[in-house]
N, C-alpha and C positions, 0 to 999 in steps of 0.2 A: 610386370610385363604381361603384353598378351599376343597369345600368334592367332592368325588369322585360318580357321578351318574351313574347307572347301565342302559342304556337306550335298547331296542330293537325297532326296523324300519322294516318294511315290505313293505314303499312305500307308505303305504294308513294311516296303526296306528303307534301313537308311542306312548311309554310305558316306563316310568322311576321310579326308585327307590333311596332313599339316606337316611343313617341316620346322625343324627346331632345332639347328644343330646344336650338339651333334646326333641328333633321333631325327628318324623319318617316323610319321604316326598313322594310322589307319583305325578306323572303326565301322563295323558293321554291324545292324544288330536288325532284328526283325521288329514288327508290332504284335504285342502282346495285349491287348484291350486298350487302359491304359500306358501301358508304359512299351519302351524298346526294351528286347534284352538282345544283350550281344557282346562282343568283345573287341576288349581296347587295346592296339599293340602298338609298342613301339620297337623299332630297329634302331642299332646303330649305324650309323652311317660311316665308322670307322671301325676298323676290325677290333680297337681294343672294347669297344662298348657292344655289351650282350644285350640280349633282345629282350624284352619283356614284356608281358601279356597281362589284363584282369576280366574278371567277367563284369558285364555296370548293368546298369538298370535304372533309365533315364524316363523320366517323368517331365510332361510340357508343364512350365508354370502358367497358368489363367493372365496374371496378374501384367507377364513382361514377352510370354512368349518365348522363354529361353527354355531347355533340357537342362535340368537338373539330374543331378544323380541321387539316387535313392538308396541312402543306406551306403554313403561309402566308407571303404576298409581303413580309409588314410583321412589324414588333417584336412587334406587339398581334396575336396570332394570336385569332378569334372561339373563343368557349367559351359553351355553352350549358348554362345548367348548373338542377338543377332545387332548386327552395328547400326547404329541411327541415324535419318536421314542423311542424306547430303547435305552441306549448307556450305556456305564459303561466305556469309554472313560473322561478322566477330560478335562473340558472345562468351561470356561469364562461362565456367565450368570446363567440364573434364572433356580433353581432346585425345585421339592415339596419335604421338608422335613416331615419324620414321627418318632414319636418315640413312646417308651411305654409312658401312663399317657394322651397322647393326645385322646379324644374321637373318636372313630372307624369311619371311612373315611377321618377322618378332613386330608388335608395337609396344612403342613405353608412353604409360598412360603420364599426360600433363595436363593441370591446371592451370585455365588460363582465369587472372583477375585483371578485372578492367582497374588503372589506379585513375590521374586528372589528368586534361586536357587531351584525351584521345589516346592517353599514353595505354599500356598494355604489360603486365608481368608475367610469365610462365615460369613454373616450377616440376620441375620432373626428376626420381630417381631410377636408378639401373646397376644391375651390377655391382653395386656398391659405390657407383658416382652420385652423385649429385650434382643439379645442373638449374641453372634459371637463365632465362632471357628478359629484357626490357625488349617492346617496342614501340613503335611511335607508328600511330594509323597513316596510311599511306593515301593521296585521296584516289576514289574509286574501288576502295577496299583493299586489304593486305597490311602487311608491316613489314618496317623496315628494320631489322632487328640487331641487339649487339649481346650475344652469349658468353657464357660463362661456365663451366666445370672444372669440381673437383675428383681427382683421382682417390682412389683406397691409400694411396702414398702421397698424399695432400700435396700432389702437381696441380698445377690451375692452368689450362685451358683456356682460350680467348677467340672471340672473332664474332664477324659481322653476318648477315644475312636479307637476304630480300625475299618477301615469301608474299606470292601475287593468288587472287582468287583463282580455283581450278574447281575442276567436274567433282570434286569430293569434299574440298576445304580449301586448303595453304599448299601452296607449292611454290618452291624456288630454291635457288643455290645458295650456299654459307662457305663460307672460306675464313681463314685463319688471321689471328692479327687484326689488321685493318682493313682486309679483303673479305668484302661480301659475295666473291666466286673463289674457284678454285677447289676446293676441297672435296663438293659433293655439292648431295642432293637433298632438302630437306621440307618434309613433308607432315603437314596437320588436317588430322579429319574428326569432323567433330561427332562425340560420342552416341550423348544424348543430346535432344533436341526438345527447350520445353516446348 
């Protein structure tokens, strides 16, 4: 999964925000030649969860343009990375999926492969679900989609979706069963952009 950070640059500060429940996150660091130094917190957002803090030291990669962290303490080194064009074009590769139910910025990265005749497969994990969709090109762009997940207690999940071009990717409603509304809202924006 990835949450989306709200970051501002002026050259000298940088300034970030993200929520993730249950952490609300913030970072500020100054510019130091090369690199920011500053620190990372997160809060909980419910009283049982303590707060916690590091010091980072974020270096731009040449390469992609992303903040990398230099020298981190942990497995999960912090990577800021910035999202790729808009396209609402269907195309091969990695998209961030959002739907309702999912906690506010989170996206779950999916793979979209093109299979025959226009058809379309997606594949995404979460949480320990697992989930795929079929869909069939819609003409004008979009798909009309029929999904599928598994739960950690191998419940299986079903339903339909219509997902039409918008200012980012995929946008439209999914609903449950044989109903392609009702449920919520589900949304695809595509990652990278060759």
């Amino acid at each position: 999964m990835r949450v989306a950070v709200w970051l501002h640059e002026d050259g000298e500060v940088l300034r970030g925000s993200w929520d993730l429940p249950p952490w609300h996150g913030e970072l500020a660091a100054v510019r130091d030649g090369e690199v920011y130094d500053g620190l990372w917190r997160e809060e909980g957002t419910v009283a049982i969860q303590q707060g916690r803090e590091r010091r980072v030291r974020l270096r731009r990669d040449a390469r992609d343009g992303a903040l990398r962290e230099v020298s981190p303490p942990s497995a999960e080194p912090i990577v800021l990375q910035r999202p790729g064009r808009p396209t609402s074009r269907l195309r091969a590769g990695l998209w961030l999926g959002r739907w309702t139910g999912l906690p506010t910025g989170v996206a779950v990265e999916t793979l979209l492969t093109p299979l025959d005749d226009g058809r379309w497969r997606a594949t995404y994990r979460y949480q320990d679900r697992e989930g795929t969709f079929d869909g069939d090109a819609i003409p004008g762009g979009g798909l009309a989609i029929r999904w599928r997940e598994v739960s950690p207690r191998d419940t299986v999940a079903r339903g339909r979706g219509r997902l039409l071009p918008d200012v980012l990717g995929l946008r439209g409603t999914y609903g449950v069963e044989d109903s392609a509304s009702g449920t919520g809202l589900w949304t695809l924006e595509a990652w990278r952009v060759p």
